[in-house]
BAZADREN-215819 format. One record per atom (N, C-alpha, C): residue number from 1; x, y, z. Coordinates in steps of 0.001 Angstrom, whole numbers, plus 500000, padded with zeros to 6 digits. Example, Ala and Ser with C-alpha at 12.3 -4.5 7.8 and 13.67 -1.06 7.14 Angstrom:
# residues 2
+-----+--------+--------+--------+
! pos !   east !  north !     up !
+-----+--------+--------+--------+
!   1 ! 513190 ! 494310 ! 507800 !
!   1 ! 512300 ! 495500 ! 507800 !
!   1 ! 513200 ! 496700 ! 507800 !
!   2 ! 512850 ! 497750 ! 507080 !
!   2 ! 513670 ! 498940 ! 507140 !
!   2 ! 512900 ! 500030 ! 507870 !
+-----+--------+--------+--------+
***
This chain:
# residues 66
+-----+--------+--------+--------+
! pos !   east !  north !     up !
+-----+--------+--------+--------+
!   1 ! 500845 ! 498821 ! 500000 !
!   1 ! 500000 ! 500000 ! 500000 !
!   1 ! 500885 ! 501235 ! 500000 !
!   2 ! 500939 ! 502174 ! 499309 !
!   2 ! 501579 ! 503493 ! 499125 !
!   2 ! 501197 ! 504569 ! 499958 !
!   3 ! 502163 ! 505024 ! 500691 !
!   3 ! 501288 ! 506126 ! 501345 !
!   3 ! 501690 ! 507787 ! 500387 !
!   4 ! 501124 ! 508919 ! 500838 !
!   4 ! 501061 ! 509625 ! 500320 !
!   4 ! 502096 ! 510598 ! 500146 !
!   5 ! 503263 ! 509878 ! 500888 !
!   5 ! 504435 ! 510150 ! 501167 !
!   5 ! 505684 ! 509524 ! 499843 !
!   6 ! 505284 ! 508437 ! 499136 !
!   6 ! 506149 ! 508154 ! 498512 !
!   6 ! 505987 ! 508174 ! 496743 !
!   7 ! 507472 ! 508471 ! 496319 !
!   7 ! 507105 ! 509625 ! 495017 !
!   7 ! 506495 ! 508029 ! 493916 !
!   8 ! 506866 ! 506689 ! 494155 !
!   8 ! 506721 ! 505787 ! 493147 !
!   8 ! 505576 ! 505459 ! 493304 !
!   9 ! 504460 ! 505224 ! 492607 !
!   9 ! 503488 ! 504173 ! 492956 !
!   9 ! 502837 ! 502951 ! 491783 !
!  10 ! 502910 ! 501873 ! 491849 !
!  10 ! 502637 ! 500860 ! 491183 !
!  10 ! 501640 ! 501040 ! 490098 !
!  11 ! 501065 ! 500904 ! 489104 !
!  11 ! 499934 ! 501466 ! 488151 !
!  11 ! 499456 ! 500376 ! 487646 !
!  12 ! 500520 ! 499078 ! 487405 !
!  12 ! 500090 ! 497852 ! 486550 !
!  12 ! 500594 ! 496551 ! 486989 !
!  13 ! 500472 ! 495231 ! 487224 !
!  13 ! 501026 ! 494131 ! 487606 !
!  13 ! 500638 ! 493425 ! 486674 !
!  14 ! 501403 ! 492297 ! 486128 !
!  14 ! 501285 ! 491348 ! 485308 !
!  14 ! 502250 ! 490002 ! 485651 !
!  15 ! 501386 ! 488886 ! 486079 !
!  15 ! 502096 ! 487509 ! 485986 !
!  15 ! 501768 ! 487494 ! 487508 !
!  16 ! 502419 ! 485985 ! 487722 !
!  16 ! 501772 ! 485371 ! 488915 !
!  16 ! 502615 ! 484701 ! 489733 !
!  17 ! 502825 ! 484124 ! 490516 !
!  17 ! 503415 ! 483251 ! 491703 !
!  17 ! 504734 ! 482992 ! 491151 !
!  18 ! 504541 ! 482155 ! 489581 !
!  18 ! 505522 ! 481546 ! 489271 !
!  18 ! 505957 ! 481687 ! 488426 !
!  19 ! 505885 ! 483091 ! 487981 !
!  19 ! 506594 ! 483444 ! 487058 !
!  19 ! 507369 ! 484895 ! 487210 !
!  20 ! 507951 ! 485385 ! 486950 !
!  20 ! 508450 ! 486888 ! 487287 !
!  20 ! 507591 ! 488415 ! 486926 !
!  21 ! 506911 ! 487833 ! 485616 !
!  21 ! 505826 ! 488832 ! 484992 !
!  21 ! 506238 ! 490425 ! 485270 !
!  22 ! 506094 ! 491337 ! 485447 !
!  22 ! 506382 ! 492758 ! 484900 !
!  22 ! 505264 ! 493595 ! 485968 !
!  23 ! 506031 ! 494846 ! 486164 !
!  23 ! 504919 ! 495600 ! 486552 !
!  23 ! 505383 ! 497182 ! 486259 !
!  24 ! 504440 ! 497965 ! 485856 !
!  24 ! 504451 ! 499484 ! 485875 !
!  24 ! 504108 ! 500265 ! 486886 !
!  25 ! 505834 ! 501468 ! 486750 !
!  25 ! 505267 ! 502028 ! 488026 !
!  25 ! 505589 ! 503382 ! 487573 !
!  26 ! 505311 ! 504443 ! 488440 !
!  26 ! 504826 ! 505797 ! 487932 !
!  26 ! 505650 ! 506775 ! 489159 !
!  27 ! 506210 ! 507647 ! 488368 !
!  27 ! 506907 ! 508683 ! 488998 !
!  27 ! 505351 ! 510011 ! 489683 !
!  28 ! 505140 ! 510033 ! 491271 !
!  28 ! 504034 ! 510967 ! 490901 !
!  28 ! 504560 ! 512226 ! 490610 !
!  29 ! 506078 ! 512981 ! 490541 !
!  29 ! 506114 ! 514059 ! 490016 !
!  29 ! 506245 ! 514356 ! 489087 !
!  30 ! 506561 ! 513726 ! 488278 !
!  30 ! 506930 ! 514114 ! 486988 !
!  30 ! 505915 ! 513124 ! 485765 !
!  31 ! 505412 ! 511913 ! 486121 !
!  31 ! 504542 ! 511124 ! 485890 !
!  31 ! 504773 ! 510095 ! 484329 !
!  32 ! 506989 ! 510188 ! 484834 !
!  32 ! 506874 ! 509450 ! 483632 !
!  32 ! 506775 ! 507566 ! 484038 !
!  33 ! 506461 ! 506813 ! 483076 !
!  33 ! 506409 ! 505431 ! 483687 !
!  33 ! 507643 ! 504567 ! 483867 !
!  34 ! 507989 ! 503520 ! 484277 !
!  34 ! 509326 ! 502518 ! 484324 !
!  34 ! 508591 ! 500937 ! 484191 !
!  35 ! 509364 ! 500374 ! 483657 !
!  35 ! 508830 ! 498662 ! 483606 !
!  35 ! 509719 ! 498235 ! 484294 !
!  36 ! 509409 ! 497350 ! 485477 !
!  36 ! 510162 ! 496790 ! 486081 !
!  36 ! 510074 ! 495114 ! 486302 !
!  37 ! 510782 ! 494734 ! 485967 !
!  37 ! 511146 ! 493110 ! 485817 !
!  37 ! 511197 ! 492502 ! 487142 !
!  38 ! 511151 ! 492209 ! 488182 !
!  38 ! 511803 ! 491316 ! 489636 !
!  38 ! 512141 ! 489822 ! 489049 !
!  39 ! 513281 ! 489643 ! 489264 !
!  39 ! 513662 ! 488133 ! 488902 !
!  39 ! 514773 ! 487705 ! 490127 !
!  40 ! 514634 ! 486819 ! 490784 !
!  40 ! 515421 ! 486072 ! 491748 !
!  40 ! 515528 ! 487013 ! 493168 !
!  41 ! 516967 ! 487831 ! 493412 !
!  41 ! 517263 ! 488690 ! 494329 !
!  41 ! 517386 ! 489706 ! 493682 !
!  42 ! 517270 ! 490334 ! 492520 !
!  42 ! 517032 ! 491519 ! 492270 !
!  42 ! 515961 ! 491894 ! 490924 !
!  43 ! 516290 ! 492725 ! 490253 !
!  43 ! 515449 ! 493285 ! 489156 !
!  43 ! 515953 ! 494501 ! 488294 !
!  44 ! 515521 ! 494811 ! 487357 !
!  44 ! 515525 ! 495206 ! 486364 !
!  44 ! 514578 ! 496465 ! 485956 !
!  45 ! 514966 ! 497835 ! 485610 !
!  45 ! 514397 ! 499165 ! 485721 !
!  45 ! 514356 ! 499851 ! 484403 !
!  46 ! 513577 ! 500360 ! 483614 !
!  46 ! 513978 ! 500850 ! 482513 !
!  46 ! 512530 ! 502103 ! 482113 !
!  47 ! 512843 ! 503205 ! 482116 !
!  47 ! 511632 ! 504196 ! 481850 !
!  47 ! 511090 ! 503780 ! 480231 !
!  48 ! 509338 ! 503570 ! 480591 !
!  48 ! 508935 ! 502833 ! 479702 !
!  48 ! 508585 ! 503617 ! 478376 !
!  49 ! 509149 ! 503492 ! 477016 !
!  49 ! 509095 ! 504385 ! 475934 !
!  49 ! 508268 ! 504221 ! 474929 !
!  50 ! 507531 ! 505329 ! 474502 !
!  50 ! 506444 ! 505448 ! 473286 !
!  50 ! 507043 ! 504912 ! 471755 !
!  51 ! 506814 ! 504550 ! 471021 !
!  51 ! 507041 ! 503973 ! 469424 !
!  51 ! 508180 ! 505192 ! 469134 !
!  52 ! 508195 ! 506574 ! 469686 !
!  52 ! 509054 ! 507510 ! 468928 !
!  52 ! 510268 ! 507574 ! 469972 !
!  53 ! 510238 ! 506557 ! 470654 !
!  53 ! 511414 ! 506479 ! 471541 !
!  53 ! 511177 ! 507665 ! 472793 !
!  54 ! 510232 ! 509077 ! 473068 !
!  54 ! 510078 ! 509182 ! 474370 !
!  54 ! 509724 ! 508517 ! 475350 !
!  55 ! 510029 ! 509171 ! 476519 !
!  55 ! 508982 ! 508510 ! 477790 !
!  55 ! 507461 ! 508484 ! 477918 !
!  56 ! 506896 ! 507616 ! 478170 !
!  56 ! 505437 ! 507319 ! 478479 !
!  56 ! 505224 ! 508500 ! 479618 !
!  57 ! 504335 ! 509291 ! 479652 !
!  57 ! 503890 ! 510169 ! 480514 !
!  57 ! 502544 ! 509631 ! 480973 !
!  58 ! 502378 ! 509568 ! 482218 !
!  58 ! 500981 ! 509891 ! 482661 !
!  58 ! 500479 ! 511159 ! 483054 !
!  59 ! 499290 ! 511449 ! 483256 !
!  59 ! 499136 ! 512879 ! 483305 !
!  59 ! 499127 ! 513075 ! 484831 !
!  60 ! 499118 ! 514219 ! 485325 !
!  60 ! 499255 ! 514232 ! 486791 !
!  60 ! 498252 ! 515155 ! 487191 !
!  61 ! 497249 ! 514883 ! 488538 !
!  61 ! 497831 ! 513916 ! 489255 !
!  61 ! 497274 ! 512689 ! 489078 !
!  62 ! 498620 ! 512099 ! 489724 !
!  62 ! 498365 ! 510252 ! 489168 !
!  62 ! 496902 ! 509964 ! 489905 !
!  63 ! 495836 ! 509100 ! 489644 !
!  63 ! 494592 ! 508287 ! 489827 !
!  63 ! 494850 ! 507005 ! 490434 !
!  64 ! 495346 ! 506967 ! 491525 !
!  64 ! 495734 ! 505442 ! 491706 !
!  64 ! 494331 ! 504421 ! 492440 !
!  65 ! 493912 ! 503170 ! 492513 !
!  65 ! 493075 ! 502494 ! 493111 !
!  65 ! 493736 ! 502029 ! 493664 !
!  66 ! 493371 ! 501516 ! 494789 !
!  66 ! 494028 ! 501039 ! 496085 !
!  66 ! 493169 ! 499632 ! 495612 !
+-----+--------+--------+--------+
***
């Protein structure tokens, strides 16, 4: 659960128990996105990019569901 204190917050999860699957997470100041991988003891970070090679923006402020 995110409190209102912290700038990352989760937007998307994908995959399950047993697999590593992906999740999107969201800068709330600036509101660009990152895909992040978790595999074993660590993971993998990369700001997630549009077809013209920018960053994915969300608009702000972020809408999150709890």
């Amino acid at each position: 659960m995110a409190s209102q204190d912290d700038r990352f917050v989760r937007i998307y999860k994908q995959g399950g128990m047993f697999d590593a699957g992906f999740q999107i997470w969201a800068d709330k100041v600036t509101g660009v996105n990152y895909l992040v991988i978790p595999s074993g003891y660590g993971s993998s970070l990369t700001p997630l990019l549009n077809r013209d090679g920018t960053p994915v923006v969300s608009p702000l402020p972020l809408r999150v569901d709890e």
